[in-house]
Each structure stands twice: as structure tokens, then as C-alpha cells.
C-alpha positions in Angstrom: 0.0 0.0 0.0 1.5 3.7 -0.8 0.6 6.6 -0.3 -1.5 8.7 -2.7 -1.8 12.3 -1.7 -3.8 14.4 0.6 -8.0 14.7 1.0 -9.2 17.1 3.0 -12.9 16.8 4.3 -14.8 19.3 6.5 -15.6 17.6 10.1 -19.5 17.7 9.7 -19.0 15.2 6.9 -17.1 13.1 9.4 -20.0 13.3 12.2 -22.6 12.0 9.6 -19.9 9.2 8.3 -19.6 8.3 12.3 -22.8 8.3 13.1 -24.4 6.7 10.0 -21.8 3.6 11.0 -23.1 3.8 14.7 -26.5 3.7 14.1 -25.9 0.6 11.1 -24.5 -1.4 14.0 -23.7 -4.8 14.2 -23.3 -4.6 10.4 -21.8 -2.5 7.7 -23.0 1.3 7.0 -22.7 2.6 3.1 -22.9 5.4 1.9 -21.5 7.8 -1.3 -19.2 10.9 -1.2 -20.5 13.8 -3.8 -17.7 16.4 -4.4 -17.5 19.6 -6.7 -15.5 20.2 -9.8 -12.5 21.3 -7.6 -12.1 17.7 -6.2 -13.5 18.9 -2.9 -15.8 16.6 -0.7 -18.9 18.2 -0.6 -22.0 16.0 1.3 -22.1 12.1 2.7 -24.7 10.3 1.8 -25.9 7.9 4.6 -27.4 5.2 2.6 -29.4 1.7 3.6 -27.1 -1.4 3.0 -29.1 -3.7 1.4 -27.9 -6.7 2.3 -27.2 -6.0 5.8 -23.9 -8.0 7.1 -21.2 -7.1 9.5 -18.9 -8.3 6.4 -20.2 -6.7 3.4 -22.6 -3.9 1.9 -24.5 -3.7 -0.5 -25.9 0.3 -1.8 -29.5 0.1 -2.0 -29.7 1.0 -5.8 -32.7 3.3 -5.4 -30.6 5.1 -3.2 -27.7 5.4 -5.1 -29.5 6.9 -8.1 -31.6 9.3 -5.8 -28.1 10.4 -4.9 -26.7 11.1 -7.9 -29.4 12.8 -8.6 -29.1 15.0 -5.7 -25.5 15.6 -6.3 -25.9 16.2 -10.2 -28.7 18.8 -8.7 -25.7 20.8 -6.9 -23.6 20.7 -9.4 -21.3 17.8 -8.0 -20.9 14.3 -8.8 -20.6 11.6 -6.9 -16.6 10.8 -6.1 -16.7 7.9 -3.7 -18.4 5.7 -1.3 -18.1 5.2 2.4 -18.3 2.1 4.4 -17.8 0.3 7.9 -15.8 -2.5 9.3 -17.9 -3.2 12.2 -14.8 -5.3 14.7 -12.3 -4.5 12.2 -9.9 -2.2 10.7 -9.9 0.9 8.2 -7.7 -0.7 5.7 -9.6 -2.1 2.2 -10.8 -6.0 2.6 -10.0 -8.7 0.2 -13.4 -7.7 -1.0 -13.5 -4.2 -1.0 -10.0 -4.6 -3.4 -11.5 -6.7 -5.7 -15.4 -5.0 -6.2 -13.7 -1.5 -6.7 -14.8 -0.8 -10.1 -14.4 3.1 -10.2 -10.4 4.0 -10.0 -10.6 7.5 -9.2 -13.5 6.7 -6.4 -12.3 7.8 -3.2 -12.9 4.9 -0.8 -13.5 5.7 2.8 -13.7 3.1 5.8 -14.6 4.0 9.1 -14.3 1.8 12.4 -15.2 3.0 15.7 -13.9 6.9 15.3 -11.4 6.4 12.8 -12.1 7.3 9.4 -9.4 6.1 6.4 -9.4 6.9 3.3 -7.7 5.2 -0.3 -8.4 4.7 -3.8 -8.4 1.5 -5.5 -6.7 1.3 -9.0 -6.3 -2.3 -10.5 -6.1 -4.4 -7.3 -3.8 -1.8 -6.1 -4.1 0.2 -3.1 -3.2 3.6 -2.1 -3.5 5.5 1.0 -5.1 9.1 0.9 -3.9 11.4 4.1 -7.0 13.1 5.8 -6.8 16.1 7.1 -10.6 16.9 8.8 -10.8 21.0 8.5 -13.9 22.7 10.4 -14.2 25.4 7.4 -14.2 25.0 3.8 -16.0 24.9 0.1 
């Protein structure tokens, strides 16, 4: 795993990514990332998994469209998606590795507090610094 580069995401963002994976307890949260032409992470959205699991996730497609939808409504598109490892750690699974379909996605993986964040390029995985700012776009 190498290192990638920097993200930087406003703290509310954070909050909802936390809480979304509280409240999806014992199983997996998932969610998507929307961010603006600059690159910047803009909104989280808190979405149902599917398929609930402690293991997996699976983004409710209706949710995922009413998203993008949102996001394409703010000007932004949507950059990423979010996920828990209920038990586990904020590193990319076997699985997550090999269902990564976007390469420029921004993956992040929260556990307890903690909040990682990579993308996923050809099996390959790189770590993306977070830096969580109270102010910005």
C-alpha cells in the first residue's frame, strides 16, 4: 500500500460518516461521497445497505440513483463511497479490493472513530492522508 496524496474533508462530513456507522450497528454502514469540480468533498450520503452483514454492503440502488441525482442537482458528482468494518480495521478488505470498479472513487472506511481513506486502482491500493478542517467549500 502507498501513499497517494492528501484529501481534505470538512468535520461535519465526518460526524454523519460516524454516526451513520453507529447507528448501522452490528453490520456494515454505506454510503457515497458527492464532491465539486475542484475535487472537494462536498455532502455524505448515509445510505441503507441492502444486504445488511457485519462483512459486506451492499448500496440500496434506489438510493444510489436518488443520490446522484441529488449531487448532479448541486452541481457535483458523486466521487466515492463510504463504508464500515464493524470489529475490524480501516484498511480495504479482500473484498472491498476486488469490487472496486471506479479508480478515481475515493474509498472511505470508518471503524469506531477512525475514518481512512484510499483509492483502489487495478487491485492496487493507495492510502489518501485526511486532514478533517472545520471550514471549507
Amino acid at each position: 500500500m502507498k501513499s497517494a496524496g492528501q484529501l481534505a474533508v470538512r468535520n461535519p462530513i465526518r460526524l454523519a460518516i460516524v454516526a451513520h456507522a453507529e447507528n448501522s450497528l452490528p453490520d456494515e454502514c454505506c454510503g457515497l461521497i458527492a464532491s465539486d469540480a475542484s475535487g472537494a468533498v462536498r455532502f455524505a450520503y448515509p445510505l441503507t445497505n441492502a444486504n445488511p452483514s457485519p462483512v459486506t454492503f451492499t448500496v440500496d440502488p434506489r438510493e444510489h440513483f436518488g443520490a446522484m441525482r441529488h449531487a448532479e442537482n448541486q452541481g457535483w458528482e458523486i466521487s466515492g463511497v463510504f463504508h464500515s468494518h464493524p470489529n475490524g480495521r480501516t484498511i480495504p478488505s479482500v473484498t472491498d479490493v476486488a469490487t472496486a470498479w471506479d479508480p478515481e472513487w475515493i474509498h472511505l472506511i470508518v471503524d469506531g472513530g477512525k475514518v481512512d481513506a484510499y483509492r483502489i486502482r487495478a487491485g492496487e491500493v493507495e492510502r489518501l492522508e485526511l486532514e478533517w478542517v472545520s471550514e471549507g467549500p
